[in-house]
N, C-alpha and C positions, 0 to 999 in steps of 0.2 A: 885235479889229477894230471900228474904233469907229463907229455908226450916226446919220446924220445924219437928217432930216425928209424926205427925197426916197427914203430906201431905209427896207428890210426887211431885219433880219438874219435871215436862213432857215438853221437847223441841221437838217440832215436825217440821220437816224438807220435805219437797215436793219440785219435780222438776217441772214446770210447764215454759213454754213459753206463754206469754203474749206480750200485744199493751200497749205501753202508756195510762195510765188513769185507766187500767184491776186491780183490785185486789183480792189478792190470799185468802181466812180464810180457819176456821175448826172449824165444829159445831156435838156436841153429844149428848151423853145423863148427861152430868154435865154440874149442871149451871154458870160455869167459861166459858163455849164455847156453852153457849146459850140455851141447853134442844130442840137443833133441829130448832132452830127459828136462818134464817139466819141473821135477821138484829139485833141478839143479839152475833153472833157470834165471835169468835177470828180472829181479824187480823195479817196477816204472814205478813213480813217486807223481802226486799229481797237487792243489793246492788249491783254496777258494777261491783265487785270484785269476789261477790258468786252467781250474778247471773246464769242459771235460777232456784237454789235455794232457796225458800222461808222459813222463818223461823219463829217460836211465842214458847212460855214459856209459863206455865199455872202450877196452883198448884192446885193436885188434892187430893182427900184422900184416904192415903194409904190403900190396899185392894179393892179397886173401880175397878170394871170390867167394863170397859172406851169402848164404841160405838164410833166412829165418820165417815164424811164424811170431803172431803174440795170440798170447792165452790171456784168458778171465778165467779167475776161480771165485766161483760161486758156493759159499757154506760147504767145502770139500772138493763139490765137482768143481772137472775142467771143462774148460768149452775152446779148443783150439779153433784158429780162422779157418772158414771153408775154403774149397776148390784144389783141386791136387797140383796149384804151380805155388811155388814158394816165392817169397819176398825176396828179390836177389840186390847187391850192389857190389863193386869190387872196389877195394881201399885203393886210393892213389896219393892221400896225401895227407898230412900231421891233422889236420881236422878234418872232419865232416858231422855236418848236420842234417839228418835226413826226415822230412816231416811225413809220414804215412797217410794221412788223410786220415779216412775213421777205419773202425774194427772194419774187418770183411771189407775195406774200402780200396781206392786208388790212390799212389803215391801223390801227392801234393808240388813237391819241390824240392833237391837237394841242393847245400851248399858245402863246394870245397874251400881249402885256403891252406896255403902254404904256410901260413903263421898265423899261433896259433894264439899270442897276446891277441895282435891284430882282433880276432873273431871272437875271444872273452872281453875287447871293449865294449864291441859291438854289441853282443848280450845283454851286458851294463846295461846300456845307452838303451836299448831296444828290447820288447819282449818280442817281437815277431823277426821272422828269419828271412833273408832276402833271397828267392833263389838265383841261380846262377842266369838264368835267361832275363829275368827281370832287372839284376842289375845291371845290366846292357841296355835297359831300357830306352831309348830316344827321346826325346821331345824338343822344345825351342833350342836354337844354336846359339850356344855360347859366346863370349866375346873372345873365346882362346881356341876356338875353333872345336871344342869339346858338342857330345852330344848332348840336346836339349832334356830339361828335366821337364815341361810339359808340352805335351800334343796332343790333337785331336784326330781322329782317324773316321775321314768320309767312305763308307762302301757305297759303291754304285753298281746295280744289281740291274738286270731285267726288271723283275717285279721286285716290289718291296716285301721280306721276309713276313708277311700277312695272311690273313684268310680275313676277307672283308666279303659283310654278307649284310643286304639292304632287310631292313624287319618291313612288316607290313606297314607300321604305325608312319612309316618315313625316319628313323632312326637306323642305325649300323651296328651290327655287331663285327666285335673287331679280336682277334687270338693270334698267337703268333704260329706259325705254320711251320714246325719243326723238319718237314720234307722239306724245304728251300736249305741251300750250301748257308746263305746268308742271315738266316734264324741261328744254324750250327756254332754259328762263332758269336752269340750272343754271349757277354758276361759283365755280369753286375760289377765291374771290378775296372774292367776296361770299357769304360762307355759309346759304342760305337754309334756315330749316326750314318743313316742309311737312307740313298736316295733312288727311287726306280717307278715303275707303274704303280699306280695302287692297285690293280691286278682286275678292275671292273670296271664299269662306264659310269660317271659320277656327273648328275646333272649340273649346269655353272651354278644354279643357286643353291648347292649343298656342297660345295669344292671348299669356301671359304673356312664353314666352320668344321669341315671334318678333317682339312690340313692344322686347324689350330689341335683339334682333338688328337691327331697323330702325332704330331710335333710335343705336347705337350707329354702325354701318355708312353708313346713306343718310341719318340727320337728317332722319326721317319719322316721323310719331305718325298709328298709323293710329287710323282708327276702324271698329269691328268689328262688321258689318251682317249680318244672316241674309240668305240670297239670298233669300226670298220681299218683305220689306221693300225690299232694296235692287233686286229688280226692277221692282215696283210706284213707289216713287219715279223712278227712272232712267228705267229705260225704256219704262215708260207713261205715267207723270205728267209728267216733260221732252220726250221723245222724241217722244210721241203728242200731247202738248197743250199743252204752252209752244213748245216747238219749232216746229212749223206756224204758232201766232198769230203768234208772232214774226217768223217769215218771211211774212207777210201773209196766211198762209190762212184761212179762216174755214170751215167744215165745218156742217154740219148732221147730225151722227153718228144713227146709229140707239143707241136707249137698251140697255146696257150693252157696247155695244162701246168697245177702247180709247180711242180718242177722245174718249170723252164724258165732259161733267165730271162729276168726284166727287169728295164732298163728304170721303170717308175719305183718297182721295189725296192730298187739300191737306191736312189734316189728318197725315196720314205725312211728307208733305215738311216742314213745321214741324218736326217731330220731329226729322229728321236735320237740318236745319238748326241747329235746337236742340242737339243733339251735336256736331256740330261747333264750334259757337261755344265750347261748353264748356270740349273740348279745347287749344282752338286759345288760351285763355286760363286754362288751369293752371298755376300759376308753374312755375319751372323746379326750384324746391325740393320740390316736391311730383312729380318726376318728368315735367312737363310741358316746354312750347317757350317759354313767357313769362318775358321777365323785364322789368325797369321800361324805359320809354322802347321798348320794339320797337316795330312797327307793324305791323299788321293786313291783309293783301293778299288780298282775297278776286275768286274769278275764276269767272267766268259765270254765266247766269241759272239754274244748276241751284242757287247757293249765296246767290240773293237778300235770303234773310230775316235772314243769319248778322249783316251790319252793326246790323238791331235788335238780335237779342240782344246781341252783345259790346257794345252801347252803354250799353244796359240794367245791364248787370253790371261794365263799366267805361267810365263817362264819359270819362275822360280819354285814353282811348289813339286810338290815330291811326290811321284806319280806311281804305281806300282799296278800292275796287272798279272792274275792268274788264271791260268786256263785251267778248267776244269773237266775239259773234253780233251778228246787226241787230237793232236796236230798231223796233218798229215804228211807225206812226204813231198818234195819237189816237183814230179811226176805227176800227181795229182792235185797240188794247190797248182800249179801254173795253169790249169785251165782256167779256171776266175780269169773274168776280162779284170775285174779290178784287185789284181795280183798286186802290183805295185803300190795301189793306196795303203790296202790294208799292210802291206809290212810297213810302209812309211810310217802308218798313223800308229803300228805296235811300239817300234821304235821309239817314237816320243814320249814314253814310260821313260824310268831310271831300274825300274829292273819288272823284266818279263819273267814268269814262275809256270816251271811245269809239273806234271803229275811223275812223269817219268822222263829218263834221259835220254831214251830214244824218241820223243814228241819233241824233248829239244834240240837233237843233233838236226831231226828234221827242219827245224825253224833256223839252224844256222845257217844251212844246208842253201835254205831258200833264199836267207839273204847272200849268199855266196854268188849264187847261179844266178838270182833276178838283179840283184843291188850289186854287185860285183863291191862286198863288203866281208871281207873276211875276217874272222872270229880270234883271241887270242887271250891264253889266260896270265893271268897278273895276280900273282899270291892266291893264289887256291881258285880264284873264282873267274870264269868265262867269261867275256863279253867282246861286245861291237861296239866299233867307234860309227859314229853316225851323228854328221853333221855338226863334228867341233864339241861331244860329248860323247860320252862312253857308256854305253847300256850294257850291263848286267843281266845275264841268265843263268837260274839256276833251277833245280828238280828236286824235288821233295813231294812226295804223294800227302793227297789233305787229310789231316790227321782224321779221330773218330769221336765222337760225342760218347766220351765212357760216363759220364754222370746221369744224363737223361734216358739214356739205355739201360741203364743197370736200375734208376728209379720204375720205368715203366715196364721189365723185366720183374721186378720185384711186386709189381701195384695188384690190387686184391683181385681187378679183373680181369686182368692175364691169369694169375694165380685161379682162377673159379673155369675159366676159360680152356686152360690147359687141363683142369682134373674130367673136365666133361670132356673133352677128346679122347683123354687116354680113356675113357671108362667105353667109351665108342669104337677107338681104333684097339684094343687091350691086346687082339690079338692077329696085328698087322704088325710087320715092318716098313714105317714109312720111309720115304724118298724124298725130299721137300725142294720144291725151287724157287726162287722170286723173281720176277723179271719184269722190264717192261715189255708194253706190246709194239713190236719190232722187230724188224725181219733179223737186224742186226746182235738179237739174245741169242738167237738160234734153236727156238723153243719147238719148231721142227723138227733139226736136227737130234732134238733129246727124246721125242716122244718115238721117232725112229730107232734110236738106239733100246728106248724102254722096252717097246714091240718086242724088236729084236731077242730081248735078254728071257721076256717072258715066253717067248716060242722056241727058244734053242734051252731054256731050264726052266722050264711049264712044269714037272716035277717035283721040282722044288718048291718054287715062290705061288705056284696057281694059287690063290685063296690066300695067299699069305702075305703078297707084297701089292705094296697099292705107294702110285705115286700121286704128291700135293703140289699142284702146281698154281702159286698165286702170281696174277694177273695184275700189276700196277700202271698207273700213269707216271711219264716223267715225271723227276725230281719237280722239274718247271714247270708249272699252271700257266699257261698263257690265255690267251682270250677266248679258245673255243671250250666251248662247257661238252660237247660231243667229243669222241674222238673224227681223228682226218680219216678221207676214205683212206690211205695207205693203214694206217692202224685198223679201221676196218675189213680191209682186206686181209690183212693177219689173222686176224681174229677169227674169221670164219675159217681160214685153213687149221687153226691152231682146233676149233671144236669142230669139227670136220673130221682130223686125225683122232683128237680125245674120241669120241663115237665108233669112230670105228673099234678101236683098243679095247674099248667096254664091250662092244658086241661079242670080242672074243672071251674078253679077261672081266666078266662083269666088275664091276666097283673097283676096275686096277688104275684108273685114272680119276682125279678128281680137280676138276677145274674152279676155282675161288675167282671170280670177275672181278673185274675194276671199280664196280660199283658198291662189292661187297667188301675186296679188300680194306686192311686199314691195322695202323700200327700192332693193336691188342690182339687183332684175329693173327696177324703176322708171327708175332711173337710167342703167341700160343701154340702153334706150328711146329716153331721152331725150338720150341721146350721139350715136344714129343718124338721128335723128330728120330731117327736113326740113321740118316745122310742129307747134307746135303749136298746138291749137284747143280751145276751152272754148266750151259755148251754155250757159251756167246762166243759169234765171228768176232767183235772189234768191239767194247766197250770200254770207255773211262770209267766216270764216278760212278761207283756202285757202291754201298756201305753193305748190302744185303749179307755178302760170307762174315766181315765180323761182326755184325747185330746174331748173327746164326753161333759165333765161337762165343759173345756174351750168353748168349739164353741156354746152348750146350754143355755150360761150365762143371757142371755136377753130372751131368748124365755122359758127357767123352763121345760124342758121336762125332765122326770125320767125314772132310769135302772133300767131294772130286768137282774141280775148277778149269775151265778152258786154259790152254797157254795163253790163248789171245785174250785174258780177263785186264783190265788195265793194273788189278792190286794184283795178279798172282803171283806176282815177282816177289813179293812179303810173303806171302802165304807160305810159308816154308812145308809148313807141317799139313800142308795138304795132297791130293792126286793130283798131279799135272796132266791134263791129256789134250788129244787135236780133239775138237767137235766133229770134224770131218770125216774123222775113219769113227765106222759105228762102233766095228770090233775093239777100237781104244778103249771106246767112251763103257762100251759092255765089260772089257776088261778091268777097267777103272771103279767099277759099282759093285762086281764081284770080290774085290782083291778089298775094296773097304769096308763091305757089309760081312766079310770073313774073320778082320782083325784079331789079332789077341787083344784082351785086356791091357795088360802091357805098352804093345804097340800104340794104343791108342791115348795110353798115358802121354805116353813121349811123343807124338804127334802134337795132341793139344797143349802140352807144355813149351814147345815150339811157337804155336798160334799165338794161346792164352798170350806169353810175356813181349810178343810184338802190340795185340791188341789194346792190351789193359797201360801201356806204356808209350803208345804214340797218340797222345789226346792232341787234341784239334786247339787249345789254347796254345800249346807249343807250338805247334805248325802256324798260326796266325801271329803270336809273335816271332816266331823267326823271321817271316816273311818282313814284317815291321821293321824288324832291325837292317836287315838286309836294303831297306829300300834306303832307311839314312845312309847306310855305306854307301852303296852305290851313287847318291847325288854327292856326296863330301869327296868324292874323287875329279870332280868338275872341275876344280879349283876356280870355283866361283865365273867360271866363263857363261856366258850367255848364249845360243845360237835364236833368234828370234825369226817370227817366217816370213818369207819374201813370196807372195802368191797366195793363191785360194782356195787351193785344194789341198787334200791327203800328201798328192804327189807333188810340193812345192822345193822351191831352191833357200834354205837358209843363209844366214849373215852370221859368220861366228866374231865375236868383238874380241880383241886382244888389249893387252895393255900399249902395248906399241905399234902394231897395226892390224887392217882390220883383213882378214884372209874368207875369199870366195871358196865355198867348196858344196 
């Protein structure tokens, strides 16, 4: 079918199991595929070879912002895809090939091309379709200065993406812990290995064979911390004191309580930093994860210093660090006595990644005012020069795990889980929250505003509205199996307020603990749900609002979200409000639990196609690709270190002389 300048040749590709006789179309809003009308539809064609593949071509015109569904008719009936957001793509170019993943599923991967011989060689040549991010792929560097076709890619984690659990007999059980960021970017596809704590205390005579068993197994090199060490690092040195700065607090601690700085705990965290870099750069011949050309992917402010050392020890490898927490401003990182290490040792990456672009203006910000190093952008992208190399920054929020949400969304014990709530809640209007325990959710400030709503429209909701508020632990398990007294302290105020709210509103608050929560019960919630609501002062990674727009897909209920949420900036199609003023947060729960039908279409269809469209495998390879750009800009210069710490003086080598800076 031969493609002129006015059209788009669209091949559209769906996975779908069928019965003898079933067939597969795709019906939109162009009238080549029907204008919505199934029995005018496109028939998809499928084949023993590429079966359960179904496949159709259709010429659209270029510029067309293309709608569709795909149907199965079954002996008559039709069975269109669920969820009321449609499959969208807009034409831009003489081909495209777009793979849908399966029925009811998530997009896979599209491919454009200008030409459109070019992309029927390819065909030929190939049954599978390359997408556009993947053929940017990186790997080894070529001898023409081209990108490498293989790599290996080390993450280095706090703890390793595990849940490791000693049995009685003296053996381990071992799973992978899908709350860690570092589980999320697991794929059969892209083999990541992964170095950090094993997340417990492993006696030295069971360290040998349970590193072979992880290595072997999960393609994890742990590294092997006494819980006294790896408490005092975690979770009083992060936890108690990066953690709060970072989220804008600033404390005036009484002297030796957590809180306060000390001088041994930075001291400790270098250390394991130090270990870890080690690890995470032993070749693969000596039993380790390295081999030439990998790249270095280090994740959050617990693992800050790991980019010096691996720099230190290897110049030339390709180092990449993202933060997963908020950066904070200049005004509040400059308290840190060791202000200066830490941006040195960020620096020594080839590209720094943020969640948002106001955590990176802040990070320039800092090296501007502390490093008297100013920022400047070079073809689209940001960076600092720093020490006879050029660092890269840039912002991109971490994608979402649309496969294993939508899998455990769908699994028979959410499903059995959720029919028992509604048959219990049947006739409540719920409220649902997730948070962790932190002063920083603002899970005060919500129960305040809740009160509020029920004593100023007690006519209304008395008996009718009851709020779910579940209770989690950090994303990150660190060494204490209790919570810290701060989290305790929470927690009391938090059932302190729920108690009193019930004494007025019996059964209007219902508190799910930390020991009870857990994905299924979560998700169950969240199926029944009819709002949900978040008041957090200052949060990053939260996945909690779009796990809530996966599980509300069919039933359309909407969020009211902090301004200060770190995603709410995506959240398009939700309430924005201050947690602060009650009256927002009351106004904001009335004006959503009112909606039309309607409104609440076009809200969710707003969320829905941010959601189901920014998977966490594109955000981890963008990041990838991003990292080769940024070292291929070096032109092969070297800066290697002169000194012993964070804050040291580098040597940049030139071809014709060699320059101090």
């Amino acid at each position: 079918m031969p493609s002129s300048g006015l059209f788009t040749r669209v091949t559209f590709k769906v996975s779908c199991e069928t019965e003898f006789g079933d067939e597969v179309l795709v019906s939109g809003n162009a009238p080549i595929l029907g204008n919505w009308k199934a029995d005018k539809a496109l028939t998809l064609a499928t084949s023993p070879a590429t079966y359960p593949v179904w496949e159709g071509t259709a010429l659209v015109y270029t510029g067309f912002s293309l709608e569709y569904k795909y149907i199965v008719t079954k002996g008559g009936a039709t069975q269109w895809e669920n969820g009321p957001v449609n499959r969208s793509l807009k034409t831009s170019s003489d081909v495209t090939v777009v793979n849908d993943g399966w029925f009811n599923g998530f997009r896979v991967d599209m491919q454009s091309t200008a030409d459109p011989r070019d992309t029927l060689v390819k065909s030929e040549s190939a049954p599978t379709v390359t997408s556009v991010d993947s053929a940017r792929t990186p790997g080894s560097h070529g001898p023409d200065g081209s990108e490498p076709k293989q790599f290996g890619v080390v993450i280095v984690a706090a703890v390793l993406p595990l849940k490791l659990t000693k049995k009685d007999s003296g053996g381990y059980d071992i799973e992978w812990d899908y709350r860690k960021a570092a589980a999320k970017l697991r794929n059969p596809i892209r083999k990541f290995k992964y170095v950090g704590w094993a997340g417990i205390e492993v006696p030295a005579g069971d360290q040998a064979a349970l590193r072979e068993r992880l290595i072997a197994e999960f393609g994890c090199y742990p590294v092997f911390l006494d819980h006294a060490l790896s408490y005092r690092v975690f979770d009083v040195f992060c936890q108690s004191i990066l953690s709060p700065l970072f989220h804008h607090i600033i404390e005036l601690a009484d002297e030796g309580s957590d809180s306060c700085w000390n001088w041994d705990s930075w001291h400790e965290y270098e250390k394991v930093n130090k270990m870890m870099s080690d690890v995470a750069l032993l070749p693969a011949s000596q039993g380790g994860p390295y081999a030439a050309n990998d790249r270095i992917w280090v994740l959050d402010y617990e693992m800050m210093l790991v980019p010096h050392y691996a720099n230190r020890k290897s110049p030339s490898t390709q180092i990449g660090f993202s933060f997963l927490s908020v950066f904070p401003s200049t005004e509040v990182f400059r308290v840190l006595p060791v202000r200066i290490e830490l941006l040195c040792a960020l620096l020594c990456s080839d590209l720094i990644s943020f969640d948002l672009f106001e955590y990176a203006r802040h990070f320039l910000h800092c090296c501007s005012r502390l490093l008297g190093l100013e920022h400047r952008s070079r073809r689209g992208l940001i960076g600092v020069d720093f020490n006879g190399r050029r660092v890269n920054v840039r912002c991109g929020l971490i994608g979402f795990d649309v496969k294993r949400t939508r899998e455990l969304r769908d699994s028979q014990e959410v499903v059995n889980l959720k029919e028992k709530l509604q048959h219990e809640l049947k006739d409540k209007t719920v409220i649902v929250s997730c948070d962790k325990i932190d002063r920083l959710s603002g899970i005060s400030l919500k129960l305040t505003a809740f009160e509020s709503l029920m004593r100023c429209s007690s006519h209304t909701w008395y008996g009718k509205l009851m709020m779910v508020q579940l209770l989690r632990r950090p994303y990150a398990q660190y060494a204490s199996t209790e919570l810290l007294d701060s989290q305790k302290k929470e927690l009391k105020i938090i059932e302190d307020m729920a108690e009193n709210i019930n004494k007025s509103f019996p059964g209007a608050v219902r508190l799910i603990g930390p020991d009870e929560e857990d994905p299924q019960i979560r998700f169950a919630y969240f199926g029944i749900a009819d709002l949900y609501l978040n008041t957090s002062v200052r949060t990053g990674l939260d996945w909690s609002p779009f796990e809530f727009v996966m599980c509300c897909e069919k039933k359309m209920a909407p969020l009211c979200v902090s301004e200060f949420l770190g995603c709410s900036r995506v959240l398009s199609g939700s309430f924005s409000m201050n947690p602060w003023n009650v009256d927002c947060v009351v106004d904001g729960i009335e004006k959503a639990l009112n909606l039309s039908k309607v409104d609440l279409q076009v809200r969710l269809k707003r969320l829905y196609q941010f959601v189901a469209n920014y998977d966490i495998d594109k955000w981890a390879q963008s990041i990838l690709t991003d990292i080769w750009a940024a070292r291929k800009e070096d032109g092969g210069k070297q800066a290697p270190g002169l000194g012993l710490g964070p804050d040291s003086r580098f040597l940049r080598l030139e071809p014709q002389n060699c320059v101090y800076t």
